[in-house]
C-alpha positions in Angstrom: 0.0 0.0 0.0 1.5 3.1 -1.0 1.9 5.6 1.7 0.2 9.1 1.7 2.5 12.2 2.2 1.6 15.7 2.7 4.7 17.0 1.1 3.6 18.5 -2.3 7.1 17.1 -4.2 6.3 19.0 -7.4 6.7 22.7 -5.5 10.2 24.2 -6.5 12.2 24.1 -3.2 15.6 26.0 -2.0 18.0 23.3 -1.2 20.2 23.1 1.7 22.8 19.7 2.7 22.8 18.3 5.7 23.3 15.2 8.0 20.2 13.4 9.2 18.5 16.8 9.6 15.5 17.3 11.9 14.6 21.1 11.2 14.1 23.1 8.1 17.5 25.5 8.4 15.0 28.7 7.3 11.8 28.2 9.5 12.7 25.8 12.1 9.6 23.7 11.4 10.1 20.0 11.2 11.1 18.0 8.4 9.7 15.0 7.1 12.2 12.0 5.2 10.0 12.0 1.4 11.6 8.6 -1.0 11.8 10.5 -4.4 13.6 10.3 -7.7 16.1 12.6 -7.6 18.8 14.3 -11.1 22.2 14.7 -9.2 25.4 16.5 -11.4 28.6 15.5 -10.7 31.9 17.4 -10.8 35.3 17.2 -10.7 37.0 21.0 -9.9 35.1 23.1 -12.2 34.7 19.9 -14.9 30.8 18.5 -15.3 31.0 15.2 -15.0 28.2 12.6 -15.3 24.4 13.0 -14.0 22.8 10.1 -12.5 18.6 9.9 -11.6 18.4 8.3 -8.2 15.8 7.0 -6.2 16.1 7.4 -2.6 14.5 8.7 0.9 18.1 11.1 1.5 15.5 14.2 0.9 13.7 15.9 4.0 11.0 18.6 2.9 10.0 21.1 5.1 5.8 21.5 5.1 5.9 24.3 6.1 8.0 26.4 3.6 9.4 25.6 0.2 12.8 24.0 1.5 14.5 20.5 1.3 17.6 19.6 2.9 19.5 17.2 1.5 21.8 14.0 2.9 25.0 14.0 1.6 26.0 11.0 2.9 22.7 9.6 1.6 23.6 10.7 -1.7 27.4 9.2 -1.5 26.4 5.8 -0.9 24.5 5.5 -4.5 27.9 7.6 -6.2 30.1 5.1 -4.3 28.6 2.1 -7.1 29.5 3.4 -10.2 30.1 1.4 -13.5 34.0 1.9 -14.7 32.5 4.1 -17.8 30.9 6.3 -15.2 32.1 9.6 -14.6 31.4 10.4 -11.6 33.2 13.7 -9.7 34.3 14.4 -6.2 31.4 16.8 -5.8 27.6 16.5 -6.6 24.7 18.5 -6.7 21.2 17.3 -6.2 19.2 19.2 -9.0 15.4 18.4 -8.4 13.2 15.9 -7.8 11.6 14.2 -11.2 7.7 14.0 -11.2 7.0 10.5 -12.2 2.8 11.8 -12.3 3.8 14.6 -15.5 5.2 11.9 -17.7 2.3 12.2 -20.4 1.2 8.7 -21.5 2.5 9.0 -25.0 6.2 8.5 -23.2 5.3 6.2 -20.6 7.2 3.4 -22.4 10.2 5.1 -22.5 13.8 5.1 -20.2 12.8 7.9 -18.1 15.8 10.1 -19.3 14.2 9.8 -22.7 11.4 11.6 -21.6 11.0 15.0 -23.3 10.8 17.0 -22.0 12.1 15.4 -18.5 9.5 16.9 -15.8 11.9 18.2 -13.5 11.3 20.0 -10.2 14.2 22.1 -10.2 15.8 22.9 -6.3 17.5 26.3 -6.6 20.7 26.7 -5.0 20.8 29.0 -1.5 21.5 32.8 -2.4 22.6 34.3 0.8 26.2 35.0 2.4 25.9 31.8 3.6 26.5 30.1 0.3 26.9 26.5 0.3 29.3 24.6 -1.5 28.2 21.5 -3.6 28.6 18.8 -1.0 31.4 16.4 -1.2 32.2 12.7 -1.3 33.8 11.1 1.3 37.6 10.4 0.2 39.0 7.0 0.7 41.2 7.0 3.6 45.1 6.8 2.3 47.6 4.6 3.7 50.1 6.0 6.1 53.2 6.6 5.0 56.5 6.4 6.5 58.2 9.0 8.3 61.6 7.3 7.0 62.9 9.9 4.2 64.4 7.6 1.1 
């Protein structure tokens, strides 16, 4: 049985990252863990890399204003599977949400990257002195190296 939100996931929603959070950073009204399909870009410096649709619950919309926060860590544990012909960057950025529902019926048999045009709900970046950066991947811890010089 599918499960009925009150989140409206086709508004377009300021996005924020954080870990596992419990308040929405710009009303202080709880948030509430939504699964969704999700376009994430990838980069590498200032290089685009890749963009991957995801479906996951790493998204936590606030009802109460028109802001989701995003998991990073969520996030990183889909990137960390990549195919070796993926190119997938040290940094991502979670675009929007796609809205399965728009998908007119004529396209319904197609890849849902074919679909044109793709029914994105775009989540605009923060505009404040507060930027944020595009949150990061994890980085493989190295192994230690000696202090012995050679």
């Amino acid at each position: 049985m599918k499960r009925r939100s009150s989140i409206d996931l086709t508004v377009e929603r300021q996005v924020y990252y954080g870990e596992r959070p419990s308040t929405c950073p710009r009303c202080q009204a709880k948030l509430q863990q939504e699964h969704a399909v999700y376009l994430v870009a990838t980069r590498t410096g200032r290089r685009i890399q890749d963009s991957f649709m995801m479906s996951g619950d790493f998204g936590y919309y606030c009802a109460a204003c028109p802001t989701v926060v995003i998991d990073p860590e969520g996030v990183s544990r889909y990137l960390e599977h990549g195919l070796p012909d993926w190119q997938i960057g040290r940094s991502f950025a979670v675009m929007g949400s796609i809205n399965l529902d728009a998908i007119p019926a004529s396209q319904q048999h197609l890849p849902v990257m074919d679909v044109d045009p793709l029914p994105l709900v775009p989540f605009t970046a923060v505009e404040s002195t507060e930027k944020q950066r595009p949150a990061s991947r994890p980085r493989k811890p190295r192994p230690k190296r000696s202090k012995r010089r050679r």
